[in-house]
C-alpha beads as a LAMMPS data file, in Angstrom:
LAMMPS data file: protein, C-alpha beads

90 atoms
89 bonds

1 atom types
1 bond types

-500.0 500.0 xlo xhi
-500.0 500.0 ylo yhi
-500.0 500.0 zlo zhi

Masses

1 110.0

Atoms # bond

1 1 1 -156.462 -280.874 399.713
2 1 1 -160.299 -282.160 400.178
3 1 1 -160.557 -279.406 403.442
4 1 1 -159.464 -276.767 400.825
5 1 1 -161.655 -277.983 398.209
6 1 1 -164.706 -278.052 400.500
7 1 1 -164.127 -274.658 401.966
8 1 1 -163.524 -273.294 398.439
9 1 1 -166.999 -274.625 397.538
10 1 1 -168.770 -273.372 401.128
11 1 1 -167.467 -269.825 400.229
12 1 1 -168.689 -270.307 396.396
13 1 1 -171.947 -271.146 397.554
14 1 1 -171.857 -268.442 400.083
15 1 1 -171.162 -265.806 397.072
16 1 1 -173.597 -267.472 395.100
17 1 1 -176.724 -266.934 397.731
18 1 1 -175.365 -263.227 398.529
19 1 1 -175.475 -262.356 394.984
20 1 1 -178.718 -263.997 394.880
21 1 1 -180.473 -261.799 397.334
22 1 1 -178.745 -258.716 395.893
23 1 1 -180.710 -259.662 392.600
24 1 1 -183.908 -260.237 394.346
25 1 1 -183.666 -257.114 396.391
26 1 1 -183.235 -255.238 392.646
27 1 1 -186.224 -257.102 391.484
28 1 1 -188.143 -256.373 394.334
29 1 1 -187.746 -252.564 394.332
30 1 1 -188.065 -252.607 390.344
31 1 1 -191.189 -254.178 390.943
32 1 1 -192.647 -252.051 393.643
33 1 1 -191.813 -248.651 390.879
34 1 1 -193.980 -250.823 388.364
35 1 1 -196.602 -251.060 390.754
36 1 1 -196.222 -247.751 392.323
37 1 1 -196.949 -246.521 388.922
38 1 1 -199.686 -248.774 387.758
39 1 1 -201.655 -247.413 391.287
40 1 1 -201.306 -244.177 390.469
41 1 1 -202.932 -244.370 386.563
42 1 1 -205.905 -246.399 388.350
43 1 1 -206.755 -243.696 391.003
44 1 1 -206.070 -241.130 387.913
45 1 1 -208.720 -243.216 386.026
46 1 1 -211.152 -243.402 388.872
47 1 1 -210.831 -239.062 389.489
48 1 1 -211.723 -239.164 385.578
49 1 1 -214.474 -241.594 385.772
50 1 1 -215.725 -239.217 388.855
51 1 1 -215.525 -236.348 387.020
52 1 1 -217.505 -237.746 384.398
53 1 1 -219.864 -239.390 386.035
54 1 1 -220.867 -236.238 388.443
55 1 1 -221.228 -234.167 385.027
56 1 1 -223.703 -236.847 383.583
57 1 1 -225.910 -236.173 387.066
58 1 1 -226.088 -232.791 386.432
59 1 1 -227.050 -233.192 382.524
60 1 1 -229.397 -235.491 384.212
61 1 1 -231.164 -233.395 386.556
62 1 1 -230.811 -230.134 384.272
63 1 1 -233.102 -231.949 381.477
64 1 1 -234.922 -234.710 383.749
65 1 1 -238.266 -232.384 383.784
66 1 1 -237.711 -231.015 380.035
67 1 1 -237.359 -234.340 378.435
68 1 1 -240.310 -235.377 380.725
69 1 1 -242.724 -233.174 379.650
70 1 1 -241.807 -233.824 375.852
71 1 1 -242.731 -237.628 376.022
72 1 1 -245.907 -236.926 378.232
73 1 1 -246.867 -234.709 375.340
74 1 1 -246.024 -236.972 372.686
75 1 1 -247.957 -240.010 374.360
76 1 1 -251.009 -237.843 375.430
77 1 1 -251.446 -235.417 372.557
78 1 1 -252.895 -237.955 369.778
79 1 1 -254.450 -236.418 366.570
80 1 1 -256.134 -239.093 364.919
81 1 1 -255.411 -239.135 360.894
82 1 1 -256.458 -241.263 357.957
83 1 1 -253.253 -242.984 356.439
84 1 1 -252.572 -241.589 352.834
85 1 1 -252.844 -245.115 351.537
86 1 1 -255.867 -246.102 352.960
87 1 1 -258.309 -246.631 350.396
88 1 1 -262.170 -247.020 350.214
89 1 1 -264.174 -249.410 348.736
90 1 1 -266.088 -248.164 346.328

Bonds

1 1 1 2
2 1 2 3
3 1 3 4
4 1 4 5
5 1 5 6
6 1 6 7
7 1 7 8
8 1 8 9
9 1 9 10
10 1 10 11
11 1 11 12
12 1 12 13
13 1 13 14
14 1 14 15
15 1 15 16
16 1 16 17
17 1 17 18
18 1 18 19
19 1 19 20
20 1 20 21
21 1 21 22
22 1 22 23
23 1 23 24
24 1 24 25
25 1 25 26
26 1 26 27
27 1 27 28
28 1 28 29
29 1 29 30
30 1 30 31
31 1 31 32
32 1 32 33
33 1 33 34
34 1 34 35
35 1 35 36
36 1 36 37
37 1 37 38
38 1 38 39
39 1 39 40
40 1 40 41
41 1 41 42
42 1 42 43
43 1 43 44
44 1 44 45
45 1 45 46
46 1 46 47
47 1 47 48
48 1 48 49
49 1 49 50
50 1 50 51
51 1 51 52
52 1 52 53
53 1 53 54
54 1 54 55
55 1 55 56
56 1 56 57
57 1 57 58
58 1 58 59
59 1 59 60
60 1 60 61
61 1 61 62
62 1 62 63
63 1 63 64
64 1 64 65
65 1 65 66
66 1 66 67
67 1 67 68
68 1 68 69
69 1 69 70
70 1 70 71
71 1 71 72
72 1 72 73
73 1 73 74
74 1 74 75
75 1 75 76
76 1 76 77
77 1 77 78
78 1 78 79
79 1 79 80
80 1 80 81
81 1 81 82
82 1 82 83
83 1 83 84
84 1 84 85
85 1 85 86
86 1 86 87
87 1 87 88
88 1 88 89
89 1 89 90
């Protein structure tokens, strides 16, 4: 009766461990899908962010000498004016 009781426990634990690695294999592979996933909206998000970014550069360059020129002129050209509150004694 105890040899029949130990076996019976030996092939319950033995079920137990099988059905335990048939979960974690499940997990696993559920898991890797998540992650498969979450690597592919990343790259997606970097290919945006390229995108963008290369478009910026050639704003950039296209107005670089423009805008350039504009706050030369508005540094250099100076007219020199009396303030319309400026009073004088007198």
């Amino acid at each position: 009766k105890n040899r029949r009781l130990k076996q019976a426990k030996e092939e319950a634990q033995e079920e137990i461990e099988q059905y335990r690695l048939q979960r974690e294999k499940e997990f696993k592979a559920k898991e890797a899908a998540a992650l498969g996933s979450h690597g592919s909206c990343t790259t997606e998000v970097e290919k945006e962010t390229q995108v963008k970014m290369s478009a910026i550069q050639g704003n950039f360059q296209k107005n670089r000498e423009e805008v350039l020129n504009n706050l030369l002129m508005f540094v250099c050209d100076i007219k020199p004016e009396i303030h319309v509150n400026y009073r004088i004694n007198g």
